[in-house]
N, C-alpha and C positions, 0 to 999 in steps of 0.2 A: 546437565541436560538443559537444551534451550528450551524455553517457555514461553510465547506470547501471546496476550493479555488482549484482545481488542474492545474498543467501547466507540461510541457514537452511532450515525447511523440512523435509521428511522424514516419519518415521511414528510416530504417537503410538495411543495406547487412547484411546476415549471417555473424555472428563471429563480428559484432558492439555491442554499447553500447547506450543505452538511461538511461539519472535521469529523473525520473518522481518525481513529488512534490506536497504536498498537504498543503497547510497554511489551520489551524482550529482558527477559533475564537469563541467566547462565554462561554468559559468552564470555572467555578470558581476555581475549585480543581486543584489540577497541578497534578491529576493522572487521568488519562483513557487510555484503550485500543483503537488505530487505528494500521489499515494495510490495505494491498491493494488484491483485488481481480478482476479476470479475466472473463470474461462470453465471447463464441463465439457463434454463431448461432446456436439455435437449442440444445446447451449444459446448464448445471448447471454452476450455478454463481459458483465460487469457491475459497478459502483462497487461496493467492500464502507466504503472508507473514504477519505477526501482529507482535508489537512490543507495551510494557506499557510505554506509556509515562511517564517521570515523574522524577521532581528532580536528579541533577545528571548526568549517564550517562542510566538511563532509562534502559528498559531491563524486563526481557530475549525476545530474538527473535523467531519465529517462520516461519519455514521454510516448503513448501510444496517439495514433494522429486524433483518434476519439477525444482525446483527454488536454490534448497540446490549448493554450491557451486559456485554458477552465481548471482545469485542477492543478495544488501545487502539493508536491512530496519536499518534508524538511522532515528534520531531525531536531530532536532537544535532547544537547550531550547527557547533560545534570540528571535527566530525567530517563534515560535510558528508551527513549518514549518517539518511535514517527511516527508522523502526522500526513493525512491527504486531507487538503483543503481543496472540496469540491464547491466552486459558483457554478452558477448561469445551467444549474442541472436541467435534463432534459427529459424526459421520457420513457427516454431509449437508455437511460443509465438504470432503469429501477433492473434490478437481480442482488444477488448476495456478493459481496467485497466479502475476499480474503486476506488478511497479512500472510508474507512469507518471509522466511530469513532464511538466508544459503550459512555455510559453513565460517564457521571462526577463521579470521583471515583471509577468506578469501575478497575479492574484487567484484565488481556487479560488470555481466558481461553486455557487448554493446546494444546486443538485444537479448532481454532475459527469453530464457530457459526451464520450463516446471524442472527436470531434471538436477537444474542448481540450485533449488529453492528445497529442502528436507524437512525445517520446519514450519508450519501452517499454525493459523488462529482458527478458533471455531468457525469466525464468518459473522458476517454481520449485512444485515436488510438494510436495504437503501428503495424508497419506494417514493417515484415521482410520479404526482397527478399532472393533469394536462387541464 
């Protein structure tokens, strides 16, 4: 059974940074899609970022145009562990981050899909003052 772990998160001032982090265990294959996605009240869940795990330096990333040049999605093999590195946070980012992970072997598609994403993290608060 996958299992992921999320930590980080919290509350920063506009123009700060938070790494949010998501440890996944259970997966045989050393390839599958995870990324993180955001949902605020009353809105759609939504991609901010997916990245394919996997041997290597893993890859290619995926970026929502929200997120493109501010946040960055990496993987640490060793550590079973991705990471979003959010700068220059805004405002309009404060709601709850989800980690997702799609299925063992699979590919991250070119624009993620809740559909491909089965396991979820709790969630985590990300809360920017102005």
């Amino acid at each position: 059974q996958v299992q992921l772990v999320e930590s980080g998160g919290g509350s920063v001032q506009a123009g700060g940074s938070l790494r949010l982090s998501c440890a996944a265990s259970g997966y045989i294959s050393g390839r599958h899609c995870m990324g993180w996605f955001r949902q605020a009240p009353g809105k759609k869940r939504e991609g901010v970022a997916t990245f394919e795990v996997r041997g290597g330096s893993g890859g290619p990333a995926y970026y929502a145009d929200s997120a493109k040049g501010r946040f960055t999605i990496s993987q640490d093999n060793a550590e079973n562990t991705l990471y979003l590195q959010m700068n220059s946070l805004k405002p309009e980012d404060t709601t709850m981050y989800y980690c997702a992970a799609g299925y063992d072997g699979g590919s991250c598609a070119l624009i993620p899909n809740l559909a491909d994403f089965p396991f979820w993290g709790q969630g985590t608060q990300v809360t920017v003052s102005s």
